[in-house]
Structure formats: C-alpha cells, structure tokens
LUMBA-314209 format. One record per residue (C-alpha): x, y, z; chain. Coordinates in steps of 0.2 Angstrom, whole numbers, plus 5000, padded with zeros to 4 digits. Each point is the difference from the previous one (the first is absolute). Example, Ala and Ser with C-alpha at 12.3 -4.5 7.8 and 13.67 -1.06 7.14 Angstrom:
<atoms>
{{5062, 4978, 5039}, A}
{{5006, 5017, 4997}, A}
</atoms>
This chain:
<atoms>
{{5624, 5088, 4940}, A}
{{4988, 5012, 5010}, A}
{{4997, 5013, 4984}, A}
{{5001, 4988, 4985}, A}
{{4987, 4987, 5009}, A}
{{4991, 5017, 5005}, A}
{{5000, 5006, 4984}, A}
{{4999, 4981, 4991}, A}
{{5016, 4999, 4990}, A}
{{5012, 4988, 4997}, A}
{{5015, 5000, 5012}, A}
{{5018, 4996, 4994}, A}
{{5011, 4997, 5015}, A}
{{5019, 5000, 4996}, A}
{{5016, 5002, 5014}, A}
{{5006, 5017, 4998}, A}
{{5019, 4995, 5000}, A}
{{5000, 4989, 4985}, A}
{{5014, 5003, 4988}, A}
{{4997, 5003, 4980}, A}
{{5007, 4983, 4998}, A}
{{4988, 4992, 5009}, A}
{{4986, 5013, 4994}, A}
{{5004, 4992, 4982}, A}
{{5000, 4982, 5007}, A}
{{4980, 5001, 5006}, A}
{{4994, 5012, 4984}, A}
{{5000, 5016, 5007}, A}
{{5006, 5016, 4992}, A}
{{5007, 5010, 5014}, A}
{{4993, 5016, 4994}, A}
{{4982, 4994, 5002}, A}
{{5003, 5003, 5020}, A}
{{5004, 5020, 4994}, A}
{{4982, 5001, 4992}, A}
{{4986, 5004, 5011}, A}
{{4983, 4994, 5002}, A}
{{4986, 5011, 5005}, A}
{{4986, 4992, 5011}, A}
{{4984, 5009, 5005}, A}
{{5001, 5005, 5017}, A}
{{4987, 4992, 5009}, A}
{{4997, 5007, 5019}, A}
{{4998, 4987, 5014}, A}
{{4991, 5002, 5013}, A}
{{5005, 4990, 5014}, A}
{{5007, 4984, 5002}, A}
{{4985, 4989, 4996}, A}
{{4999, 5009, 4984}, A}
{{5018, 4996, 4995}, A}
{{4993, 4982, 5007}, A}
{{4984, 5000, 4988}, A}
{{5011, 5005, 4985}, A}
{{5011, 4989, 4999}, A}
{{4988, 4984, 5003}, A}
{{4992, 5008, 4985}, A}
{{5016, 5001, 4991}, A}
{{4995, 4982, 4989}, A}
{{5008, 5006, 4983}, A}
{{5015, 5006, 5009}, A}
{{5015, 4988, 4996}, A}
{{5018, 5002, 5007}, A}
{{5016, 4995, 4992}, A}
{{5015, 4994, 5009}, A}
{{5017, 4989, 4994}, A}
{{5005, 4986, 5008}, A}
{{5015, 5001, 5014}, A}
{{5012, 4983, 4999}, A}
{{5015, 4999, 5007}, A}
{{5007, 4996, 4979}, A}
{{4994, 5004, 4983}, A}
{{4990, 5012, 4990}, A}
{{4984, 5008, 5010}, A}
{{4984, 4996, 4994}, A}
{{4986, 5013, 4995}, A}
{{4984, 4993, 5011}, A}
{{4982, 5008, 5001}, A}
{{4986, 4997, 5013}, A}
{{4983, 5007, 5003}, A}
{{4995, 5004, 5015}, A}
{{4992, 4985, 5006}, A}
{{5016, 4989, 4995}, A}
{{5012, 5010, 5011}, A}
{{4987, 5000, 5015}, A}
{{4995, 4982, 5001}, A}
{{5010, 4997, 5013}, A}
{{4996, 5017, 5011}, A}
{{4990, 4993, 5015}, A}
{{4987, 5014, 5007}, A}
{{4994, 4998, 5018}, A}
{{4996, 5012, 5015}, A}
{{5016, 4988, 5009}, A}
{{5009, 5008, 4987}, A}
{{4992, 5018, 5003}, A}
{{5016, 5003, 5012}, A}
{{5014, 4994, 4994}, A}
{{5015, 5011, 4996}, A}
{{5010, 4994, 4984}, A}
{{5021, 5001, 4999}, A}
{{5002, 5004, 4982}, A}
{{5017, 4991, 4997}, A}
{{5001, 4994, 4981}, A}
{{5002, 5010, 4985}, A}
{{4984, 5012, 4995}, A}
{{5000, 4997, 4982}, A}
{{5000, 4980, 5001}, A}
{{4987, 4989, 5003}, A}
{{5004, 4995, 5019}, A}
{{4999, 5019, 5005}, A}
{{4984, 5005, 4987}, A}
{{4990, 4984, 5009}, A}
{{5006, 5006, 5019}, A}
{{4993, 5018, 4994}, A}
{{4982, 4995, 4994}, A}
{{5000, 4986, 5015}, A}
{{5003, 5017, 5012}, A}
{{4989, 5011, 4989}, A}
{{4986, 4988, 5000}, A}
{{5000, 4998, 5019}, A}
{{5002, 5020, 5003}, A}
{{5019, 4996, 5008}, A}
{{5012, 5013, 5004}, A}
{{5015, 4993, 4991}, A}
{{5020, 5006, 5006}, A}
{{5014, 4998, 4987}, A}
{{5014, 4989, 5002}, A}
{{5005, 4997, 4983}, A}
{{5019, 5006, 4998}, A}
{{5003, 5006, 5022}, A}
{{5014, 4995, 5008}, A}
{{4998, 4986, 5014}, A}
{{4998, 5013, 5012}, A}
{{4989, 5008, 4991}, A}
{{4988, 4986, 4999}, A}
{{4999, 4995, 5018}, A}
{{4997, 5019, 5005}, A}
{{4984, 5003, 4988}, A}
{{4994, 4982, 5005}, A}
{{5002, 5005, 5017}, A}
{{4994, 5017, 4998}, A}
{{4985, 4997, 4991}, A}
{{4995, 4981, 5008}, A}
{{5003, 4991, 4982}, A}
{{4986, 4984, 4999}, A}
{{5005, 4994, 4985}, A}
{{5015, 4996, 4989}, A}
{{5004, 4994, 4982}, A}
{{5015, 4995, 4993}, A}
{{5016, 4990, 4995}, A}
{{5008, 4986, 5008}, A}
{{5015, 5013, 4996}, A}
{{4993, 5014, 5009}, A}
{{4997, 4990, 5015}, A}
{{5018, 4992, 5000}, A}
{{5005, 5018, 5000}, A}
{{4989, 5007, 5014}, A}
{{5003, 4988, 5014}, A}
{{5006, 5004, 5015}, A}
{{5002, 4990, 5015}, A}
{{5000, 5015, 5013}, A}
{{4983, 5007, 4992}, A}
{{4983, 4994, 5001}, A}
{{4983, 5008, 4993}, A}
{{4984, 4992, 5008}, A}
{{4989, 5012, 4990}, A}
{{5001, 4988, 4985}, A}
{{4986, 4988, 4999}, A}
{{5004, 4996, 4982}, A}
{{5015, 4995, 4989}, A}
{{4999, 4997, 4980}, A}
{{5015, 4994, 4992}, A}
{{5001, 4997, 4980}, A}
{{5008, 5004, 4985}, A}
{{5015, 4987, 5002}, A}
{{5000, 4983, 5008}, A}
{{4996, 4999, 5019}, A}
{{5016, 4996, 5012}, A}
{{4993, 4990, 5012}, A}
{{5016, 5004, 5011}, A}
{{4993, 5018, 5001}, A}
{{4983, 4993, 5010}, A}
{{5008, 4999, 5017}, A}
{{5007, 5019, 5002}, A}
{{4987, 5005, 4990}, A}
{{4988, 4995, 5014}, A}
{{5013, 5005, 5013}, A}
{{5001, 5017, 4993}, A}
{{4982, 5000, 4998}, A}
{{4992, 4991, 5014}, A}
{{4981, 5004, 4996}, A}
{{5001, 4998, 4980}, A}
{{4993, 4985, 4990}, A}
{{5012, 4997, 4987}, A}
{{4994, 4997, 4982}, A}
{{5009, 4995, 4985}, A}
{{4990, 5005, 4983}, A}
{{5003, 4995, 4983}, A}
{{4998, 5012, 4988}, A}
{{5006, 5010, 4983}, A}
{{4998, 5015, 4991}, A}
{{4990, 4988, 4983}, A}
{{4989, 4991, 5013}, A}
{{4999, 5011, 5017}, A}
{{4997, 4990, 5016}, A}
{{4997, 4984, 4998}, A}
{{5003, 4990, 5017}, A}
{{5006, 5001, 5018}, A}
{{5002, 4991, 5013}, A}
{{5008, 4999, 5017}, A}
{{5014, 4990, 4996}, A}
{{5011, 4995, 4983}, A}
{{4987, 4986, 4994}, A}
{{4985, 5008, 4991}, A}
{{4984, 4992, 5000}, A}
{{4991, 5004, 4982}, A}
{{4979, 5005, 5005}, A}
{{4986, 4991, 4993}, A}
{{4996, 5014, 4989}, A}
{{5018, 4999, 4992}, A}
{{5002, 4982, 4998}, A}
{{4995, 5000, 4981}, A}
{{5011, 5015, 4998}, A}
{{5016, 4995, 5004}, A}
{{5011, 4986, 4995}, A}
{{5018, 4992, 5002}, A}
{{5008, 4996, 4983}, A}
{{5019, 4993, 5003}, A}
{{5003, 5008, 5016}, A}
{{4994, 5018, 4995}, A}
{{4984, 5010, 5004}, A}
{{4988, 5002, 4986}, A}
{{4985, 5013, 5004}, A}
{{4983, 5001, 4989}, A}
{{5003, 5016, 4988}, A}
{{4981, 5006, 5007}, A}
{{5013, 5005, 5015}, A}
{{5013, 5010, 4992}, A}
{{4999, 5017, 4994}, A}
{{5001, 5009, 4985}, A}
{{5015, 4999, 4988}, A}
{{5007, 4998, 4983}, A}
{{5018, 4992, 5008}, A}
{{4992, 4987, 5009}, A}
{{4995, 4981, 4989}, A}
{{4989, 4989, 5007}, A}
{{5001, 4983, 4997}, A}
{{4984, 4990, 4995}, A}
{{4992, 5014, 5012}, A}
{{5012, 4997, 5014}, A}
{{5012, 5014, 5007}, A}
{{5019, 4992, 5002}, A}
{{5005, 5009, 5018}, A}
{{5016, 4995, 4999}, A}
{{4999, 4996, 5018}, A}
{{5006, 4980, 5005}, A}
{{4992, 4993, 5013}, A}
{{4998, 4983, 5009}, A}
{{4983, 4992, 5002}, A}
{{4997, 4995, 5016}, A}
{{4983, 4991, 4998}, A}
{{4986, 5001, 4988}, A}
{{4983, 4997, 5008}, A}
{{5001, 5017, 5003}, A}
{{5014, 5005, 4989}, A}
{{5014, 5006, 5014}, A}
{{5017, 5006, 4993}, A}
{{5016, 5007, 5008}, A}
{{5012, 5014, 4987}, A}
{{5015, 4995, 4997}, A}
{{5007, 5014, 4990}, A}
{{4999, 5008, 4981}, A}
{{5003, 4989, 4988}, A}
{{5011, 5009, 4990}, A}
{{5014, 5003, 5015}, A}
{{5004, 4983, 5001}, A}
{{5018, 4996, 4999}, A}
{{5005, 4986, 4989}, A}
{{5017, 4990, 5005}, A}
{{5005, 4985, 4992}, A}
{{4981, 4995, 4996}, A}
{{4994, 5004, 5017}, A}
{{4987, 5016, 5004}, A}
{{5004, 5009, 5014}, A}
{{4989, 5015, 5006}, A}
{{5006, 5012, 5007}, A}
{{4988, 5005, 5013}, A}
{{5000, 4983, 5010}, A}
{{5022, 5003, 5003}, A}
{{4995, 5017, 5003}, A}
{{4989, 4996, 5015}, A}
{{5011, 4990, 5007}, A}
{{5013, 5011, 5001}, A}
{{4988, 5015, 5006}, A}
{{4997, 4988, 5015}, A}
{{5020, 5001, 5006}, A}
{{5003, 5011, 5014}, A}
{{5009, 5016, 4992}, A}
{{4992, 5001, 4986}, A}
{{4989, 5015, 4993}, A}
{{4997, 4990, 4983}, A}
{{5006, 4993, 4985}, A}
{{4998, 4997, 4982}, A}
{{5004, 4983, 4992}, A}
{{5005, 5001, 4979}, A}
{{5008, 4991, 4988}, A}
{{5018, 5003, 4990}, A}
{{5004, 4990, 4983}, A}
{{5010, 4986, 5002}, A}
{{5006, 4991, 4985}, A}
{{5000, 4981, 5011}, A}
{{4982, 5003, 5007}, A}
{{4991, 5013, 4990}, A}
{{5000, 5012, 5016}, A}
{{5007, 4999, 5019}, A}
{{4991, 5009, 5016}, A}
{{5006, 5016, 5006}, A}
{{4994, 5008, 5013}, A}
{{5000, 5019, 5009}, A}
{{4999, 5002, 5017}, A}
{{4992, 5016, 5010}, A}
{{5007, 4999, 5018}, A}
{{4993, 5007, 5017}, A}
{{5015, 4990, 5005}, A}
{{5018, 5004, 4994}, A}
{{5007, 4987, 5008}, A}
{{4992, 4986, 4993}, A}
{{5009, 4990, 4986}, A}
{{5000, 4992, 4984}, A}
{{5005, 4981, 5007}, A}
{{4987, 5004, 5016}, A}
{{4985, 5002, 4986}, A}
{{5007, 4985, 4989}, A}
{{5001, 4990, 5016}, A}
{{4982, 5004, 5003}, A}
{{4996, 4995, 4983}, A}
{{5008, 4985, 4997}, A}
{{4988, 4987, 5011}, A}
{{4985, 5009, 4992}, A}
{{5000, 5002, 4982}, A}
{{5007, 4989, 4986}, A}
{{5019, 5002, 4994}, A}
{{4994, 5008, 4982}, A}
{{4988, 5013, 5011}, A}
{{5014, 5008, 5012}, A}
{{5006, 5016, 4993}, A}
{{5019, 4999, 4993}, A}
{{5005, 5016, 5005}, A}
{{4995, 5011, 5013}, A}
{{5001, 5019, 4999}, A}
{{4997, 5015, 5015}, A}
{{4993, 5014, 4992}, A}
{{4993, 5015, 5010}, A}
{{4983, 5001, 4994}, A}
{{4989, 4988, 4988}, A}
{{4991, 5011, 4986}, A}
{{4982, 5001, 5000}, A}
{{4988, 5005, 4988}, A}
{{4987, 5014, 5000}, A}
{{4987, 4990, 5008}, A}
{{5011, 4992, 5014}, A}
{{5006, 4985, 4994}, A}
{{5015, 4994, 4995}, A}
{{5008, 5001, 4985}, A}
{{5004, 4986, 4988}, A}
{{5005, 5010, 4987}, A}
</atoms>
C-alpha cells in the first residue's frame, strides 16, 4: 500500500491462497499475478514524508472483494477518502499500539492499517498466531487496541489470563454475541468494548457500545429500513460493476429490527439470505446460535438447514466443545423453554472444530 500510494497507482489486493477455481469466479486470470509492474522508486525520507504522501495520494483508489461467509466475492473500489472516513486522528491516539488481528487483504485489516498509519502507531501482527502466541506479543509489546471477529474472540478467551494494557476492543464483521461481553470485560478489565458495523461495499458505517445502533443526525437521510432489511444511499458504497442499486439505494442484505425512529435505532439480527425456512416459518440462524454459545461447554456453534420434503428444511446444528462432557439432551434441555419448537435444532452433531473463513468468520458455505 506504502509504494503504490507513494508512487500513486491503483492497488489491487487479492489473498495469496485463492484457488484457480475461485480466481475464475471473481474474473481474474491467474497469470496476471506472474506479470510484474515497475513503479518509480520514490525515496522517503522520514516518516512524516511517507505521512505527507500518502494524504496527497487523492487519485489513488484501491481495490478489494468483498468477504461473506457464502457466495461469489465481489470486486469493490475506494479512493482514499472513502476507506478513511472513519479513521479518527487525535494526539490521545498518538500512543496507542494496535493488535493486527484480521486478515490484511480485506477491508477490516486495510482500515486498522490506515487508522495506525494515520496516528503514527506501532502495529503487532496477530493475524494467523496461535493462542499463545497472541497473548505473548499483546503482552510483550503492551497491545492498546484490538479489532476483530466475534469469532476471534470466542477463540481467544481464557478465564486464567487477563491483559489490562487493552483500553480498546472493536468487534465487526459478523453479528455481535452479546454473551461474549461479560468474559470479554473479565479478560479485559480496562477495555471499552465496541461493536461496529461495517462492509468491504460500504466501510464503517456505525458503532456503538452495545447491540442496538443508534443512526447519527448526519446519516438519517441516508439509511432506511425496507421489510426488515438495511438499505444504504449508493453515495456510500464503493465502486463496482457487481453491485445494483435500487432507485439509488444499496440492498446490504443485513436484517434488522427497528428499535425506535425519532432517532432511527436498530438492533442486526442476521443476513437475510441465511435464514432457514421450515414449514413457512424463518429461522435465522445466528439468534439459535447465541443461545447455544451461551451454554457452559461450549466453544461455538453453527446453526444450518437440511431439505426436508414435510417442511422445506429442518435445523441442524454443529457443536464446538470446551467441554466433552456436555450433551446433546443437556443443550436441547436448555433450548426448549427459550425458543420456539420449529427453531430448536433436530439434530445435534460434536465436531472438533467449526471451519472459518479467511477473515475469521464462520463459514456458511
């Protein structure tokens, strides 16, 4: 990002493992990454010349794909100011030291970079260590500030270690588990905890300290609630040929429930397309799945639907446990008083680890 902004030319960001399959599924030739591209070499100088070069970068734009948990990726561009609206510059920031825990070549990771390199922060990787790992180079190096998925969290905790060196905790990417707050403060006893929406077509859009999201006075006539789902003003979104607005409004594909409307608050309830239809009744997966995360003994869990020629589909359910002793009747149990019969998962499966995707979420694949 350095040298192409240094040099103003269009960066293309891509993962490095993709496979030809899915090299052919976004457009891309796989022999355009053997062909090289010479850029003047431009010497810097010292830090606040890096600094001044890339604020002066204005033509530069930067191209990313989107990162759900299903489908095909989509090819998204942004100029610089897009992808840095939400970067927050301040001498209280001056100091902080940023854990860089999602994947580098998405848009979560791209916006903790600029957010660091703006502020002149010393960032530490975290992306891909083991658990140990994490917790020595937060330790070692006095981490402020992490970013990432609900997911990574779930993974990380771990009642016998506590960091107070942590003043700041970003989750996004996937919906917030609010069953996660509790250890996460316990693990964490100094952090505020913030959940922030965002998406590789819109970047940051929202945060707040808990699961309802309060929508600013200077986004009111830019968002709206059609049939449950998030719509954002196409000024918002990025750059791209896969994406089509409707009358000018970007379909998120994010459902939601409005809370109030003078100011617009709404609460995210899941992706639209991951609901589970059974005998004529929607079931979204991520509102079982919280519930079960919340049992004692388990790591996690991922809710899905199997055909069924009665109902259309039945709930199945994989279970990660940090318990081997806990059961299927012991989860059903626990189930049964708080969630409609149509809603409890059929069948109940221990599997040793659930699959996540290259950003850290889980797959829905």
């Amino acid at each position: 990002i350095r040298i192409s902004m240094g040099a103003n030319k269009d960066l293309v960001i891509i993962d490095s493992d993709l496979s030809e399959e899915e090299y052919k599924n976004i457009g891309l030739d796989e022999s355009i990454l053997q062909k090289n591209v010479e850029i003047e070499p431009k010497d810097i100088n010292d830090v606040n010349d890096l600094f001044q070069r890339v604020m002066n970068a204005d033509k530069w734009e930067l191209t990313l794909f989107t990162s759900g948990t299903t489908g095909i990726p989509k090819r998204i561009t942004h100029n610089l100011r897009s992808i840095t609206k939400a970067v927050k510059v301040s001498v209280q920031n001056s100091q902080d030291v940023w854990g860089f825990a999602y994947n580098p070549t998405h848009i979560a990771g791209i916006q903790v970079f600029f957010q660091a390199l703006f502020n002149l922060n010393h960032i530490v990787r975290l992306f891909q260590l083991s658990k140990s790992e994490i917790f020595s180079a937060i330790s070692n190096y006095q981490v402020t500030n992490l970013s990432a998925t609900p997911t990574f969290y779930r993974l990380l905790l771990d009642p016998k270690n506590t960091f107070p060196s942590i003043k700041r905790i970003t989750s996004g990417g996937e919906k917030f588990d609010e069953n996660l707050r509790l250890p996460l403060q316990r693990m964490f006893p100094n952090a505020k905890i913030l959940n922030v929406y965002a998406s590789t077509e819109i970047g940051t859009l929202f945060a707040s300290e808990g699961e309802i999201f309060t929508v600013k006075q200077h986004l009111q006539d830019f968002v709206k609630v059609v049939d449950e789902e998030l719509y954002v003003a196409g000024e918002f979104v990025g750059k791209s040929e896969d994406i089509k607005l409707v009358d000018g409004w970007f379909k998120t594909g994010d459902r939601v429930e409005i809370i109030a409307l003078d100011p617009l608050r709404i609460r995210f309830l899941g992706r639209v397309n991951e609901s589970i239809n059974v005998g004529g009744y929607k079931v979204f997966p991520t509102e079982v799945e919280e519930l079960i995360n919340s049992i004692p003994g388990v790591k996690r869990s991922l809710v899905y639907g199997k055909k069924n020629s009665v109902l259309g589909n039945i709930v199945l359910c994989d279970v990660e446990r940090s318990d081997n002793s806990l059961t299927e009747p012991q989860i059903l149990e626990f189930l049964g008083d708080k969630l409609q019969p149509f809603k409890i998962p059929r069948i109940i499966r221990f599997v040793d680890e659930i699959e996540t995707t290259r950003t850290g979420k889980i797959s829905r694949k």
